[in-house]
C-alpha positions as CSV (number, residue, x, y, z in Angstrom):
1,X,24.0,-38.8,-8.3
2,X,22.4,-37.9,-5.2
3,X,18.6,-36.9,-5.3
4,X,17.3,-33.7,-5.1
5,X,16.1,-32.3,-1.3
6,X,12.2,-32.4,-1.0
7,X,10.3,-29.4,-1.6
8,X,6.6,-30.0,-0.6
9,X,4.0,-27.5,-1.7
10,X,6.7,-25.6,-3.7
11,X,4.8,-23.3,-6.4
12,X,6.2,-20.8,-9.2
13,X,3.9,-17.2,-10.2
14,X,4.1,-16.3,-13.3
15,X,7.7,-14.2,-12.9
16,X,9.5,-17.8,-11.8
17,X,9.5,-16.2,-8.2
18,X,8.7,-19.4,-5.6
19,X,6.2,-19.6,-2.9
20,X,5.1,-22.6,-0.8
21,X,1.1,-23.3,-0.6
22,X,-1.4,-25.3,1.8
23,X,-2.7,-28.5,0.5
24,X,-6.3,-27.7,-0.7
25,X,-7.6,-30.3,2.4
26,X,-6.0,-27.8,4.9
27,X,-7.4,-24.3,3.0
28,X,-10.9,-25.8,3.4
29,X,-10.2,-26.8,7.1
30,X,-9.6,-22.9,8.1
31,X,-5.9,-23.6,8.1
32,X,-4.7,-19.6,8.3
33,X,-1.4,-19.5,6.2
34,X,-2.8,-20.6,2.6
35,X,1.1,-19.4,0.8
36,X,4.3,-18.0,2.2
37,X,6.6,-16.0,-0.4
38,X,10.3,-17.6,-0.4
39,X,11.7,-14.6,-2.7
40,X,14.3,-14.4,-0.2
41,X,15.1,-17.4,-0.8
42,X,16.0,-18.0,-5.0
43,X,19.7,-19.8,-5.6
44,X,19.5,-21.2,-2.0
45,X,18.0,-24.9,-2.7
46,X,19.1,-25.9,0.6
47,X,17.2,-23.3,2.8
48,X,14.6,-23.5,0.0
49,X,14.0,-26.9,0.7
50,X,14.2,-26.9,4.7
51,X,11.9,-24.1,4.8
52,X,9.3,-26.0,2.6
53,X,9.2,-29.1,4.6
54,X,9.0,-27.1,7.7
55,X,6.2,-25.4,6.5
56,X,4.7,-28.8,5.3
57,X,5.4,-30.2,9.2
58,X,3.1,-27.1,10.6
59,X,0.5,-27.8,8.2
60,X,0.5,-31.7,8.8
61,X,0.7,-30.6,12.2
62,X,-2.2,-28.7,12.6
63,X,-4.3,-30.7,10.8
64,X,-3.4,-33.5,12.7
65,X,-4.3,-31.8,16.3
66,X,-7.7,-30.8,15.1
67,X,-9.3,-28.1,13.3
68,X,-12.7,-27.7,15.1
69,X,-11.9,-24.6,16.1
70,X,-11.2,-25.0,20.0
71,X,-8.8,-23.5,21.9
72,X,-5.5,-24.2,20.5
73,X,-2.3,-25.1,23.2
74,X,-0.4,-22.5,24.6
75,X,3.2,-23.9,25.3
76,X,4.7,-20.3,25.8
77,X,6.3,-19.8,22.6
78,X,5.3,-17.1,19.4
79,X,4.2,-20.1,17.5
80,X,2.0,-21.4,19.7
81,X,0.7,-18.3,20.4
82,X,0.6,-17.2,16.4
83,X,-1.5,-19.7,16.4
84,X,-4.0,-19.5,19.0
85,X,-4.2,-15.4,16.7
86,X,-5.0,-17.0,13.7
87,X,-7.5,-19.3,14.6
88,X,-9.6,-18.3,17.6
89,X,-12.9,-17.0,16.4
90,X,-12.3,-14.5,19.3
91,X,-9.1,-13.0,17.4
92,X,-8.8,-9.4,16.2
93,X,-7.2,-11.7,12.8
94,X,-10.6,-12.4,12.1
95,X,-11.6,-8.8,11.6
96,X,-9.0,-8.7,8.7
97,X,-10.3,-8.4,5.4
98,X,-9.0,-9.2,2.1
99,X,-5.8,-7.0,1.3
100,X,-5.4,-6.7,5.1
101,X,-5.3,-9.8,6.2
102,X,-2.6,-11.0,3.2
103,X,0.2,-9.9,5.0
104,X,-0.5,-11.0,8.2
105,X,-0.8,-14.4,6.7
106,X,2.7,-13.5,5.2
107,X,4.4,-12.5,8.1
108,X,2.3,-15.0,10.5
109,X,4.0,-17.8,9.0
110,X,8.1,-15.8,8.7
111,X,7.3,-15.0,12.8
112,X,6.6,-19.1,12.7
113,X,9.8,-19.9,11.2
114,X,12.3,-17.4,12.5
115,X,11.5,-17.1,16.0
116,X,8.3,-19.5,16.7
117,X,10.3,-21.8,18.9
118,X,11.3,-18.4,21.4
119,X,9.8,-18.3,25.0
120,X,7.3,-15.1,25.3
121,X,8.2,-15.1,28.8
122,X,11.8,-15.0,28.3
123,X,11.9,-12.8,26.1
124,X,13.1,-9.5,26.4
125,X,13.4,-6.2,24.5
126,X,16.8,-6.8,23.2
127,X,15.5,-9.1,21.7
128,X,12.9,-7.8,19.7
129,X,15.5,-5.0,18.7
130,X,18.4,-7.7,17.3
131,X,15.1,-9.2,15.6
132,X,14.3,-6.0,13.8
133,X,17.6,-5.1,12.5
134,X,18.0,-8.2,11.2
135,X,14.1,-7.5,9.3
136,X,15.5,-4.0,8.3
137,X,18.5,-5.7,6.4
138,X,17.8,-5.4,2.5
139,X,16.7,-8.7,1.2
140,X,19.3,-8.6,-1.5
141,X,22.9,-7.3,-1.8
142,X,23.0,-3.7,-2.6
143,X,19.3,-2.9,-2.2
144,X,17.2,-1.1,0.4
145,X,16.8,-1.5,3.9
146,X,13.2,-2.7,4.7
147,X,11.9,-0.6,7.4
148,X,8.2,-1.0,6.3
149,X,8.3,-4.8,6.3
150,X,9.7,-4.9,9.8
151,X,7.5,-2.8,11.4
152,X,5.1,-4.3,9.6
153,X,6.4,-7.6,11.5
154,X,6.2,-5.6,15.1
155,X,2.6,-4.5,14.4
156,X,1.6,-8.4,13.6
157,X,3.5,-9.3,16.7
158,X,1.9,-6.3,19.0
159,X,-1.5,-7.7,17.5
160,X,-0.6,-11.5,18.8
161,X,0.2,-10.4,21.8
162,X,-2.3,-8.2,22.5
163,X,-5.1,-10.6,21.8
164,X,-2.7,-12.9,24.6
165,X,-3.2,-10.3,26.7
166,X,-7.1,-10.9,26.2
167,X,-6.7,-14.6,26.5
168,X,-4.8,-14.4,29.9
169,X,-1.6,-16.4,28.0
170,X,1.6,-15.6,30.6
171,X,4.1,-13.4,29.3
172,X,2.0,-11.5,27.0
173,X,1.3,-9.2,29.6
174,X,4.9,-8.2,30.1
175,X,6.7,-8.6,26.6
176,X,3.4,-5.9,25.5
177,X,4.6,-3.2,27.9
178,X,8.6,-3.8,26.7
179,X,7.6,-3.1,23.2
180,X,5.2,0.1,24.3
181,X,9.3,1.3,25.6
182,X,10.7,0.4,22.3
183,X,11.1,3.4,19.9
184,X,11.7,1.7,16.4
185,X,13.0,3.7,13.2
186,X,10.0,5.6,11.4
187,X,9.1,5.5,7.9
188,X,9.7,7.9,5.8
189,X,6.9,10.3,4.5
190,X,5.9,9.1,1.0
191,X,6.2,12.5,-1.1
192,X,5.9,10.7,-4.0
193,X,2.9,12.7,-6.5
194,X,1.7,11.8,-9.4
195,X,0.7,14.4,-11.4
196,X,-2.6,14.6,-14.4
197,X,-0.9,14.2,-17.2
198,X,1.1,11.5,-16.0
199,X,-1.9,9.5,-15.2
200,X,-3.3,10.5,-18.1
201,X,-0.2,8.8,-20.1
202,X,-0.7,5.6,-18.1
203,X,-4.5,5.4,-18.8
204,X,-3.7,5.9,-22.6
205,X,-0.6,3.0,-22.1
206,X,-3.2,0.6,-20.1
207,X,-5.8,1.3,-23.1
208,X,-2.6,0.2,-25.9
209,X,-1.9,-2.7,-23.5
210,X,-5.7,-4.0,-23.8
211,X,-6.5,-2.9,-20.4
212,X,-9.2,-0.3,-20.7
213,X,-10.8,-1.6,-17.8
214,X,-7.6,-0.6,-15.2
215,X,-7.3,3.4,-16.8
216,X,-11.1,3.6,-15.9
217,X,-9.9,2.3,-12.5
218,X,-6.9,5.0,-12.4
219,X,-9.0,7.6,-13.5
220,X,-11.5,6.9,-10.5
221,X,-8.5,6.1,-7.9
222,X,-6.9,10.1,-9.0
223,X,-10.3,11.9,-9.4
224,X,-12.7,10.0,-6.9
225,X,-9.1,9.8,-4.3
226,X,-10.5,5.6,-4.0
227,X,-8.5,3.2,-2.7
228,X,-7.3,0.6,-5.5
229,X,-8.8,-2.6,-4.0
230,X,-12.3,-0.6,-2.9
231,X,-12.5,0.2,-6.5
232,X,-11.7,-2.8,-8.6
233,X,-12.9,-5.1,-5.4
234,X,-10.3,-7.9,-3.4
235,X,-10.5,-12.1,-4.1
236,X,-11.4,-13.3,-0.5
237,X,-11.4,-17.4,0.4
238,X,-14.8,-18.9,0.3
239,X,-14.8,-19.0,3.9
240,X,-15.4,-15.3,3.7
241,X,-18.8,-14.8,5.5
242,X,-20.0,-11.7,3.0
243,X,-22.0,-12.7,-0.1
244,X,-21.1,-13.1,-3.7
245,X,-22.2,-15.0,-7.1
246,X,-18.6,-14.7,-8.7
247,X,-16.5,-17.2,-7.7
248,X,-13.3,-18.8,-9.4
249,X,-10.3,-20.8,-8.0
250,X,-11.7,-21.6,-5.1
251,X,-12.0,-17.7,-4.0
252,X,-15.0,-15.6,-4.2
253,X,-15.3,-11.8,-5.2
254,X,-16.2,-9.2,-3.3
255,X,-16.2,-5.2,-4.6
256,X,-18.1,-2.6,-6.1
257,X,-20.6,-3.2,-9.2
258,X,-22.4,-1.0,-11.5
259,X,-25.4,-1.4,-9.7
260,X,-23.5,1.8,-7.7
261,X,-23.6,3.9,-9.7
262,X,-27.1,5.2,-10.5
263,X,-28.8,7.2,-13.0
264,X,-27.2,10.2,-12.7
265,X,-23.7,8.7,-12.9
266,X,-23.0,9.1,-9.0
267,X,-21.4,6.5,-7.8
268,X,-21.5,5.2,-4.0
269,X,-19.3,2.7,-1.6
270,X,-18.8,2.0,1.3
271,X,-14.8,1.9,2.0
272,X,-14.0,-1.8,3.5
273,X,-12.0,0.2,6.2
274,X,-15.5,1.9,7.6
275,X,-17.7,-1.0,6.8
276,X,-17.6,-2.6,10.0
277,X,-17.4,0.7,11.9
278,X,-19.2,4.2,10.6
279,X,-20.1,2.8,7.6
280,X,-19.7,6.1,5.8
281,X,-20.3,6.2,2.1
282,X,-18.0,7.9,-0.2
283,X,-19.8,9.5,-2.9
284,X,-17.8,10.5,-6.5
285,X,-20.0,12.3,-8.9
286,X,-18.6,11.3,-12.4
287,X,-19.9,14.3,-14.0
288,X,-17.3,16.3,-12.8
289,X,-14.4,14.1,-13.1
290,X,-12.9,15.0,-16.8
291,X,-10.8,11.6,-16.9
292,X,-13.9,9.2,-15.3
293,X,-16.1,10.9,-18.4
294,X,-13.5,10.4,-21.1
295,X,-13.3,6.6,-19.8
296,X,-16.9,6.3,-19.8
297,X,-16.7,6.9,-23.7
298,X,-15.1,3.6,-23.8
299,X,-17.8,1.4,-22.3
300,X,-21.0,1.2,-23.9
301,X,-24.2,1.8,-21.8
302,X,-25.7,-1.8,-22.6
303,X,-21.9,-3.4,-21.0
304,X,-22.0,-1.3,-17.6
305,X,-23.3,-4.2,-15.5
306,X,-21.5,-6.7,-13.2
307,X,-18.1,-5.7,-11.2
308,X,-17.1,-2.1,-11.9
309,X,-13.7,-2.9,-13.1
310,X,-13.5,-6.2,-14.9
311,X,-9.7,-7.6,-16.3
312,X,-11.0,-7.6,-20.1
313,X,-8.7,-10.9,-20.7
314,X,-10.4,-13.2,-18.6
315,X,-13.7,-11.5,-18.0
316,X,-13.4,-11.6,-14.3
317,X,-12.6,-8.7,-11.8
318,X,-8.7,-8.3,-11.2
319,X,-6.8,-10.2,-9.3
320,X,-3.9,-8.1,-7.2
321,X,-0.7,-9.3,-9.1
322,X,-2.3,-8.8,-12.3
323,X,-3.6,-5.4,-11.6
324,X,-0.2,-4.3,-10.4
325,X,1.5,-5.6,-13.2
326,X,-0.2,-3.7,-15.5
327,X,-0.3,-1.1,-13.2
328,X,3.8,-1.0,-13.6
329,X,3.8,-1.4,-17.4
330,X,1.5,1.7,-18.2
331,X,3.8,3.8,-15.2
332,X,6.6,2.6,-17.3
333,X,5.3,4.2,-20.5
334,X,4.0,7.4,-18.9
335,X,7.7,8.1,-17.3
336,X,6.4,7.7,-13.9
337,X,9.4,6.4,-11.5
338,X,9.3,2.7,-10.5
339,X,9.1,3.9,-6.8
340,X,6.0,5.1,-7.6
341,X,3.2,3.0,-6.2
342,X,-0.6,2.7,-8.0
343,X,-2.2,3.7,-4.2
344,X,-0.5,6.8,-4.9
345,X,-2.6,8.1,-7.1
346,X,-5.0,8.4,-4.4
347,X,-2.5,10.6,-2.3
348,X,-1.8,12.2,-5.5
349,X,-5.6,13.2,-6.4
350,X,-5.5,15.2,-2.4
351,X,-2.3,16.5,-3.1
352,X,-3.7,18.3,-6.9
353,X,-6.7,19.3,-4.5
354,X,-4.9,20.7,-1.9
355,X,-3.0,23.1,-4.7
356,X,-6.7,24.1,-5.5
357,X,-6.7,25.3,-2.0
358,X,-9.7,22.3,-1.1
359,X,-10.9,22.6,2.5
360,X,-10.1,19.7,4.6
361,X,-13.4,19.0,5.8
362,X,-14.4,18.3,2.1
363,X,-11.1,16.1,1.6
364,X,-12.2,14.2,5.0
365,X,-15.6,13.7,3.5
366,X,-14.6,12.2,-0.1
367,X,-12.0,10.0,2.0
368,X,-15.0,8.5,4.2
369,X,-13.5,9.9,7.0
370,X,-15.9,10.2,10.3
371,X,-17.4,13.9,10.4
372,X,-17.3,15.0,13.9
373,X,-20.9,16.4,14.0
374,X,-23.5,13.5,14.1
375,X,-25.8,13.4,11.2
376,X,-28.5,11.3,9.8
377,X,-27.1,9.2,6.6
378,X,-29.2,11.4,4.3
379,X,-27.6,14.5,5.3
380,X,-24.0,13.2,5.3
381,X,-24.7,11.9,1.9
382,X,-25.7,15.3,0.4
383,X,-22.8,16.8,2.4
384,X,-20.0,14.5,1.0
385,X,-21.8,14.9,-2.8
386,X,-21.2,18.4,-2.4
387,X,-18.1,18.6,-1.3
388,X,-17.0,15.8,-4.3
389,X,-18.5,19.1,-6.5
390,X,-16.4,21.4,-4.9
391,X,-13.0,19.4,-4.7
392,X,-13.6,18.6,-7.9
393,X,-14.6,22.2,-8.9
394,X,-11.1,24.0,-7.2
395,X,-8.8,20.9,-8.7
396,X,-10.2,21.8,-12.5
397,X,-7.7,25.4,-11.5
398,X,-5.0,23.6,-11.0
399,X,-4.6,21.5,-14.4
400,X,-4.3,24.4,-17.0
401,X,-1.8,25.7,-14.5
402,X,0.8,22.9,-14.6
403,X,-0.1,22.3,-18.4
């Protein structure tokens, strides 16, 4: 019997679903792809295989040409230029954080493989159009066409090229201006809302499922209009220059604790999108958030310390595919459709405060939105507390309304 093809650095999650992953050598080493989903790729040994090894080459590869950080070679084509991205200290990459930067890894390392051995400089834009119909295709027979993933793809590819541009690299220049021509199929509006007493039906599934921790976190996301990973906090590599005592796996933590929320049950964060740029706080007072109080009867004054949301099974702070997976089981039981998404319930909370007839400028300020007017941090901190009252105050009309 003839042997099986190799499949370096072949892994399985917890679903069965394969992925490839850097050697542990290369992660510490700043090599920028640390695991490439091969989904795509299940019943297909074959490609399975060839795409492992050719993923095992780059890494040898890189590793082998140095890792100190200089300039890497520009030969002309997207790999080499993917690469300078991801590992020039100079790179816009670098200003990624946590959920962001995940999948630009992702789609760093497709670009690598499906078109990495293209010339920029003869390149043109029909081209990059055959290129995105072929990412728009579903992934599986039967199933929906992808338009969010490609364009996802263009936007890492505008972002490479863009940083060429800033490097000088030929052809960058020129393949830039053909995509600014390029009109590429829009995504359509999410309408999806998810309505009170549908979250409230997933908080009481999460709490059945042993997950008391994750309703507190949906009760925050719908009243408080938080994004999930600002809330229960993202796993970042240890390379990761910002603080943090809780470390497991070789990743560090990095998110909200109780420490933000002071005596009078205010909590305050500072979004990781406006960290790095207004640093605006956004400011939930729990007091007036019926679902965040009725959580709060669940954990005992003496056990609010540490990460704000904590995965009660392993005592650590979720990670992503465990959130979501609970996440999906508790929609499940509370009827709410599969195409419904946990950031939702953030567009969901505006939605319910809109119907109160919320004015914007008190929506902008609980999203952490940039007021025009500039104000000193004190001020804009009383200003965004009291608009949280009075979001909060017109969405308490709209529940006894809808039942």
């Amino acid at each position: 019997m003839a042997s099986e093809k190799p499949t370096p650095g072949l892994r399985f999650d917890d679903n069965g679903r394969p992925f490839w992953r850097a050697s542990k050598p290369a992660v510490r080493a700043g090599y920028p792809v640390k695991s490439v989903n091969l989904s795509e790729l299940v019943g297909d040994e074959a490609r399975l295989s060839d795409r492992c090894v050719k993923l095992q080459r780059e890494m040898d590869e890189w590793l082998l040409n140095g890792t100190t950080g200089a300039a890497r070679p520009f030969d002309g084509t997207f790999k080499s230029l993917l690469d300078i991205y991801a590992t020039d200290p100079e790179s816009s990459y670098f200003e990624l954080k946590g959920p962001s930067r995940k999948p630009y890894d992702t789609y760093i390392a497709l670009l690598r493989f499906e078109i990495g051995a293209s010339r920029i400089d003869l390149t043109d834009g029909t081209d990059i159009k055959k290129w995105f119909a072929g990412w728009v295709k579903p992934r599986k027979p039967g199933g929906k066409r992808t338009v969010a993933r490609a364009r996802f793809i263009i936007a890492v590819i505008k972002a490479a090229l863009s940083h060429g541009i800033i490097r000088r690299l030929p052809g960058c220049a020129d393949l830039r201006a053909i995509l600014r021509e390029i009109e590429f199929e829009s995504l359509r509006s999410r309408d999806a809302v998810i309505t009170a007493n549908q979250v409230t039906a997933a908080r009481a599934a999460a709490h059945q499922a042993g997950h008391a921790p994750a309703a507190f976190c949906y009760a925050l996301q719908f009243e408080g209009t938080g994004r999930q990973w600002d809330l229960r906090g993202v796993w970042v590599p240890m390379s990761d220059p910002r603080p943090s005592a809780i470390h497991d796996a070789g990743k560090k933590w990095i998110g909200p604790t109780w420490a933000n929320v002071d005596d009078n049950l205010i909590l305050r964060i500072t979004p990781s999108k406006t960290e790095d740029t207004t640093a605006l706080d956004v400011v939930v007072d729990f007091r007036f958030c019926p679902m965040v109080m009725e959580e709060l009867e669940h954990i005992p004054t003496e056990s609010r310390t540490g990460p704000l949301v904590v995965n009660p099974k392993t005592g650590l702070p979720y990670r992503e595919d465990t959130f979501n997976r609970v996440w999906k089981a508790a929609a499940k039981v509370a009827g709410i459709p599969a195409s419904y998404w946990n950031r939702d319930l953030r567009a969901s909370g505006v939605t319910e405060a809109r119907e109160g007839d919320a004015k914007t400028d008190d929506l902008k300020k609980l999203a952490g939105h940039s007021a025009k007017s500039k104000t000193t941090g004190k001020v804009y901190d009383r200003a965004v507390l009291a608009a949280h009252r009075r979001i909060a105050a017109a969405r308490s009309t709209v529940r006894p309304r809808k039942g």
